[in-house]
C-alpha positions in Angstrom: 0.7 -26.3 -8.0 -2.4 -23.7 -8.4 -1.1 -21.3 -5.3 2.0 -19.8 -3.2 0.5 -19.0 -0.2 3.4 -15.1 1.0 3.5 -14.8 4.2 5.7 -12.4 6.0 6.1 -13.0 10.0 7.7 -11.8 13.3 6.6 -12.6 16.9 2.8 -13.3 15.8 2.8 -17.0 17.3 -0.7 -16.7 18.2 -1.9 -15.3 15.0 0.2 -17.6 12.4 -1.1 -20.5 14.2 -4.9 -19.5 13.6 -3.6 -18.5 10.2 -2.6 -22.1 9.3 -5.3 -23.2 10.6 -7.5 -22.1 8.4 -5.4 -23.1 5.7 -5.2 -26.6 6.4 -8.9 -26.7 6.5 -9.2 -25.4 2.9 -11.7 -27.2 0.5 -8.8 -26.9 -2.0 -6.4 -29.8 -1.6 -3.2 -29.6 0.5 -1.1 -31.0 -2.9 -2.5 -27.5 -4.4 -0.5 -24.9 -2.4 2.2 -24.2 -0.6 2.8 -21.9 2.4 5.5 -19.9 1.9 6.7 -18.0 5.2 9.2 -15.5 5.5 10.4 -15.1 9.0 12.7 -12.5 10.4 13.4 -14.4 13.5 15.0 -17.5 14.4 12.7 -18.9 16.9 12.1 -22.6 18.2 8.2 -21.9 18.8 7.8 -20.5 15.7 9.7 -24.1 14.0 7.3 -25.9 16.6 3.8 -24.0 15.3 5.0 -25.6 11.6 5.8 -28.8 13.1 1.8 -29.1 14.2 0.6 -28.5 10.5 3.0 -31.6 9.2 0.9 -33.5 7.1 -1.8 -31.2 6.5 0.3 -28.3 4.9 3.2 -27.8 2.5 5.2 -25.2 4.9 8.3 -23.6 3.7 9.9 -21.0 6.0 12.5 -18.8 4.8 14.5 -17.5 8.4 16.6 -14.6 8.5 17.8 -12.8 12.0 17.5 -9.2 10.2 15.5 -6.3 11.2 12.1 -5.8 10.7 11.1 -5.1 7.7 7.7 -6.4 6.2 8.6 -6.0 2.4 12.3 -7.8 2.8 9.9 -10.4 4.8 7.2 -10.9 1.7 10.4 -10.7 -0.6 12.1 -13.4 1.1 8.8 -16.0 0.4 8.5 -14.7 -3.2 11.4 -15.6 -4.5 10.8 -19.4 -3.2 7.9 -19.1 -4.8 6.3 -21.9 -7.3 2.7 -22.0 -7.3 0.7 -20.5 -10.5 -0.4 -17.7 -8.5 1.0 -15.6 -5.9 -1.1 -14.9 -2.9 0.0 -12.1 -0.7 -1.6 -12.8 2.9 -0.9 -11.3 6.4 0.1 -13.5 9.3 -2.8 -11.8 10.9 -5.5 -13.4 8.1 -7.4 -16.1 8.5 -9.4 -17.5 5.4 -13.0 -19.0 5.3 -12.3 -22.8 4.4 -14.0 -22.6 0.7 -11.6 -19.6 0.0 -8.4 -21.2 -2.4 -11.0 -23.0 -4.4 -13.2 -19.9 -4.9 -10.8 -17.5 -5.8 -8.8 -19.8 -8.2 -12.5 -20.4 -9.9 -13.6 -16.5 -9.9 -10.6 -15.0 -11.0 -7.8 -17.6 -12.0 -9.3 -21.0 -14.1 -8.6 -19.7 -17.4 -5.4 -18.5 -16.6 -6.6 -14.8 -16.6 -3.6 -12.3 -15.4 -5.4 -10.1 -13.2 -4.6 -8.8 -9.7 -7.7 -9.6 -7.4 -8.1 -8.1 -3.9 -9.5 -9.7 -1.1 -11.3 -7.7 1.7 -10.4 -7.5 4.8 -13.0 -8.4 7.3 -13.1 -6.6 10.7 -10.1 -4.4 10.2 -9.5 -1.3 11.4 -6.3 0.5 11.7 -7.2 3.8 13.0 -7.6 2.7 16.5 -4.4 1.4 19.0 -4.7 -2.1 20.5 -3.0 -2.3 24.1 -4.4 -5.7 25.0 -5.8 -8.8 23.1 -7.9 -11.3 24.6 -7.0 -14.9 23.9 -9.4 -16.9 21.8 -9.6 -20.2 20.5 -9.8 -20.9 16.8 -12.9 -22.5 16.8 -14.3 -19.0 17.8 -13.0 -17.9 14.2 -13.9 -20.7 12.7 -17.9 -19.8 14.0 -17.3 -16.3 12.8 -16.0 -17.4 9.2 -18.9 -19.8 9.1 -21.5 -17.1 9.8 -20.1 -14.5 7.3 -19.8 -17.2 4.6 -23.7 -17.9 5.7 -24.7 -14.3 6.1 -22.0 -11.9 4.1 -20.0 -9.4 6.2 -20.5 -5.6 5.5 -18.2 -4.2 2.6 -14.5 -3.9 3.2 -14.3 0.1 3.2 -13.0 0.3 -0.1 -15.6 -1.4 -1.8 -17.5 1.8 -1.4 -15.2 4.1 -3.9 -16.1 4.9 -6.9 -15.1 6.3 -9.7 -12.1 4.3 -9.3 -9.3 6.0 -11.6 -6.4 5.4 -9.1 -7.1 1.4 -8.1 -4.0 0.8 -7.1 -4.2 2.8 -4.1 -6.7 0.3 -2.6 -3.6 -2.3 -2.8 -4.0 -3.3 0.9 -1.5 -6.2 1.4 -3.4 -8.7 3.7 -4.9 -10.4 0.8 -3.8 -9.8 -2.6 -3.6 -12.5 -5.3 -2.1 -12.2 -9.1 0.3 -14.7 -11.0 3.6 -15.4 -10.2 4.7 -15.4 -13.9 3.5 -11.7 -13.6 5.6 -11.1 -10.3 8.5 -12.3 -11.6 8.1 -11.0 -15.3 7.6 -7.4 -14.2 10.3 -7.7 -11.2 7.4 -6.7 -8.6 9.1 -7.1 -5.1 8.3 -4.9 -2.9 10.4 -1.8 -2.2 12.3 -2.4 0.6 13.3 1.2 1.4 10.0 1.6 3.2 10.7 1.5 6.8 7.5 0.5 9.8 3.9 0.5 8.5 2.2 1.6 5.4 2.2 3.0 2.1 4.7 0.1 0.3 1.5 -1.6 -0.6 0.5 1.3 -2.4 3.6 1.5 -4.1 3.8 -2.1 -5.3 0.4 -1.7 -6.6 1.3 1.4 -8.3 3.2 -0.7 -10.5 1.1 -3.7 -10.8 -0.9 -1.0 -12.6 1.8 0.3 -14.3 2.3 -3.3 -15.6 -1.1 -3.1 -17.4 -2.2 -5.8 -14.9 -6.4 -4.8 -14.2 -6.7 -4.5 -10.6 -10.1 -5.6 -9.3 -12.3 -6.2 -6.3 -12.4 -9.7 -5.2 -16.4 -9.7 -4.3 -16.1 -13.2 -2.9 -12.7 -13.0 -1.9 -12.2 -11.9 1.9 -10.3 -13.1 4.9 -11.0 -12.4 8.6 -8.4 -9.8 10.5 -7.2 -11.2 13.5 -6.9 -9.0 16.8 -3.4 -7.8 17.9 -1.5 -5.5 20.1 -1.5 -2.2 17.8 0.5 1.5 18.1 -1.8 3.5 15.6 -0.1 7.0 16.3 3.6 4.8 15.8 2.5 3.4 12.4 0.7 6.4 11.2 3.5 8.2 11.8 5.4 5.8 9.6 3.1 6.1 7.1 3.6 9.9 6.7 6.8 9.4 6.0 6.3 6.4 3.5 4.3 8.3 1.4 6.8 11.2 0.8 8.8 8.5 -0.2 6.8 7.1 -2.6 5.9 10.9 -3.8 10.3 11.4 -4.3 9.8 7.7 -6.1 7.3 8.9 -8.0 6.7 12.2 -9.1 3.5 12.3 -11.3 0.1 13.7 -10.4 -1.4 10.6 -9.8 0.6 9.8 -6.6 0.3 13.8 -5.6 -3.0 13.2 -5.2 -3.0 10.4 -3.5 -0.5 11.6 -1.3 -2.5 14.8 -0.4 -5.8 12.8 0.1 -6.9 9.5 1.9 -7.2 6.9 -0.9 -11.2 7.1 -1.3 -11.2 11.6 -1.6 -8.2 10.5 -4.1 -10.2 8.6 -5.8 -13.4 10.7 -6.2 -10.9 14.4 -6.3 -8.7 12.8 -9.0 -10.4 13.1 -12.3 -11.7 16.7 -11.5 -8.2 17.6 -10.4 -6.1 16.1 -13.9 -9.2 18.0 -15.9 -8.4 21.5 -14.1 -4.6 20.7 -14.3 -4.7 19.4 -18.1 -7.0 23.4 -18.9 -4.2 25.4 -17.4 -3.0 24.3 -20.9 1.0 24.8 -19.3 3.2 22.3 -17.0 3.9 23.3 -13.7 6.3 22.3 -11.5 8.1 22.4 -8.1 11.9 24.4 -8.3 14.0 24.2 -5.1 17.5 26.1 -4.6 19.0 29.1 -3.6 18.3 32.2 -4.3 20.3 34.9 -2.7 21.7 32.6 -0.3 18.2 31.6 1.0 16.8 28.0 0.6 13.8 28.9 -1.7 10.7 26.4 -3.0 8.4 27.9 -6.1 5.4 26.1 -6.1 3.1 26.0 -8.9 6.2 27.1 -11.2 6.7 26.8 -15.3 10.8 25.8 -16.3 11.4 29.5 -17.3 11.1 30.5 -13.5 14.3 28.7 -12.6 16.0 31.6 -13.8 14.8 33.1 -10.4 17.8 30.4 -8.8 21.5 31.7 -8.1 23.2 30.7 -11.0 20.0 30.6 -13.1 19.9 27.0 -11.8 17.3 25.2 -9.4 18.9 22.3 -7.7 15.4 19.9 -7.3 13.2 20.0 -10.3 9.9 17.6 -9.3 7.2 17.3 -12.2 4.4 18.4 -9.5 1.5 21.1 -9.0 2.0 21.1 -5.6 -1.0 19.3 -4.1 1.9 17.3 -2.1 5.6 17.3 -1.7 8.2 14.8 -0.7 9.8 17.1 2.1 9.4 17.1 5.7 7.5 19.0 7.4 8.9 23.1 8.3 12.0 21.8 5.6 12.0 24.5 3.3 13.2 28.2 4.3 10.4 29.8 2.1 7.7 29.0 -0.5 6.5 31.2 -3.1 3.3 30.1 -4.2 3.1 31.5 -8.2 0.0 32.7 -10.4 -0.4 29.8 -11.9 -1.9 27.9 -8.7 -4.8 30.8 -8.7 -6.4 29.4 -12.1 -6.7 26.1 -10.4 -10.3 25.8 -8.1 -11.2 26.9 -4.9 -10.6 23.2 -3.0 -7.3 22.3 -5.1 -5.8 26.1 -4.5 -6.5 25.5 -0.4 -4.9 22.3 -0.7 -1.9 23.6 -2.7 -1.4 26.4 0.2 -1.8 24.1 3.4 0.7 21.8 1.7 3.2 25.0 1.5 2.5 25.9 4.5 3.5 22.5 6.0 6.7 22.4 4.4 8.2 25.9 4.7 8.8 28.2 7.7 7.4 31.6 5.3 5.2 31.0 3.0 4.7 33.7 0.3 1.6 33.8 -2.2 0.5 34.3 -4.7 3.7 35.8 -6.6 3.3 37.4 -9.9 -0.3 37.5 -9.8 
């Protein structure tokens, strides 16, 4: 079997069914994939939306009556698992019919262990959704035909270059790579990311740490189907999921993509390591008490922990200070030290709005 088709699902009747249809009407035969579903909810239509595709697609549904949580969903599928290659798809994706077949023949025939990305056709998710006109397929089905026809403008990511942090263009509606990869480098997804965002990024921070190439899937794209959408709710979430993957990871690389969108990360990064790397000393982040008083140095070398009662910080993080893990007004007071001034005019205001989000006094720069 070529493909395992990850899906991860809650209360998106609507969407799943438009979803399998435009599987079952793949060019690629049915005896090629599977569907792999996993479905926090025990519900009847949901059983009743599978039973329509019997005989056109291999279905398996993995049920569970826990909370949501989309990477325990995608985690459920993976481990059931047995196609060559994994395909991570939303239940809110539907694919042009020549899709399977095209993707396994770009990126997959010569067994080539790659992770491709697929764009995401019509999405946006800066904008709330309150209500979602019904449609029927066949008005996807017309719009899938006419992009195939005609091309669709670039998914937004298509657009960034230089590209020295791909793996924070991991979006997770349509990813592809093998399974033998998946399961060889343990690549679940994190499931102490809680609501929307940001886990993505984090699993593709370590498809890259892998040494699996990331790339753009040019001819690789599904369309985004409408749905009811809380943008301030998930972006919220998303806040909070990246400080988490900052405290996971603590390294430059995810500072800056944690103080940045993922395109200015992209295009800052390379600039930002070179004025880092000609300080020519390691900074990091010291946190403890220091005469009683919760105190955060920020741009700090190892020997300024003596500054700490008991000579002693008690968080060391490996970071400038572009970004932080805390939550916001969490620290008592931030000193900012000289070693942030040698950095440039765009990386020093970043550094400083960043201390001044986390700290209720700020205090820079100290020692200059």
């Amino acid at each position: 079997m070529l493909f395992s088709i990850v899906i991860p699902y809650k209360q998106r009747l609507r969407n799943i069914r438009a979803v399998f249809t435009s599987l079952a009407e793949q060019t690629l035969a049915a005896d090629r994939f599977e569907v792999v579903v996993g479905a926090l909810e025990y519900c009847e239509e949901y059983v009743a939306a599978c039973r329509e595709f019997a005989g056109r697609l291999n279905i398996v549904s993995v049920l569970s009556d826990a909370a949501w949580n989309v990477s325990h969903a995608r985690n459920l599928a993976m481990r059931q698992a047995s196609g060559q290659v994994t395909v991570i798809l939303d239940a809110d994706m539907a694919l042009p019919a020549g899709l399977l077949e095209r993707l396994y023949l770009d990126h997959f025939a010569r067994g080539q262990n790659v992770c491709v990305l697929g764009q995401a056709v019509g999405y946006s998710g800066k904008e709330s959704v309150e209500e979602v006109t019904a449609l029927p397929y066949s008005h996807y089905r017309e719009v899938l035909a006419r992009i195939e026809r005609e091309g669709a403008e670039p998914d937004v990511r298509w657009g960034v270059r230089p590209l020295p942090l791909p793996w924070a263009l991991v979006w997770s509606g349509l990813v592809a790579l093998p399974t033998a990869t998946v399961r060889g480098h343990d690549l679940a997804f994190d499931e102490g990311f809680q609501g929307w965002g940001a886990e993505d990024q984090e699993w593709g921070w370590r498809i890259h740490a892998s040494g699996t190439p990331i790339v753009l899937g040019d001819r690789v794209y599904g369309l985004h189907l409408p749905h009811r959408r809380d943008a301030p709710a998930n972006f919220a979430c998303f806040r909070a999921n990246r400080r988490y993957f900052l405290a996971k990871w603590p390294c430059l690389e995810v500072e800056v993509y944690r103080a940045y969108d993922f395109a200015e990360a992209n295009r800052r990064f390379d600039d930002i390591r070179r004025e880092v790397v000609e300080m020519g000393v390691d900074l990091c982040c010291l946190r403890g008490s220091v005469g009683g008083r919760d105190v955060l140095l920020v741009g700090a070398t190892a020997a300024d922990g003596a500054v700490f009662d008991g000579g002693v910080p008690s968080d060391t993080l490996p970071l400038v200070g572009f970004a932080l893990p805390y939550p916001d007004g969490d620290v008592g007071e931030c000193r900012v030290m000289a070693p942030i001034l040698r950095l440039g005019a765009a990386s020093r205001e970043t550094v400083l709005k960043e201390a001044e989000r986390v700290a209720a006094r700020v205090v820079a720069p100290v020692g200059s």
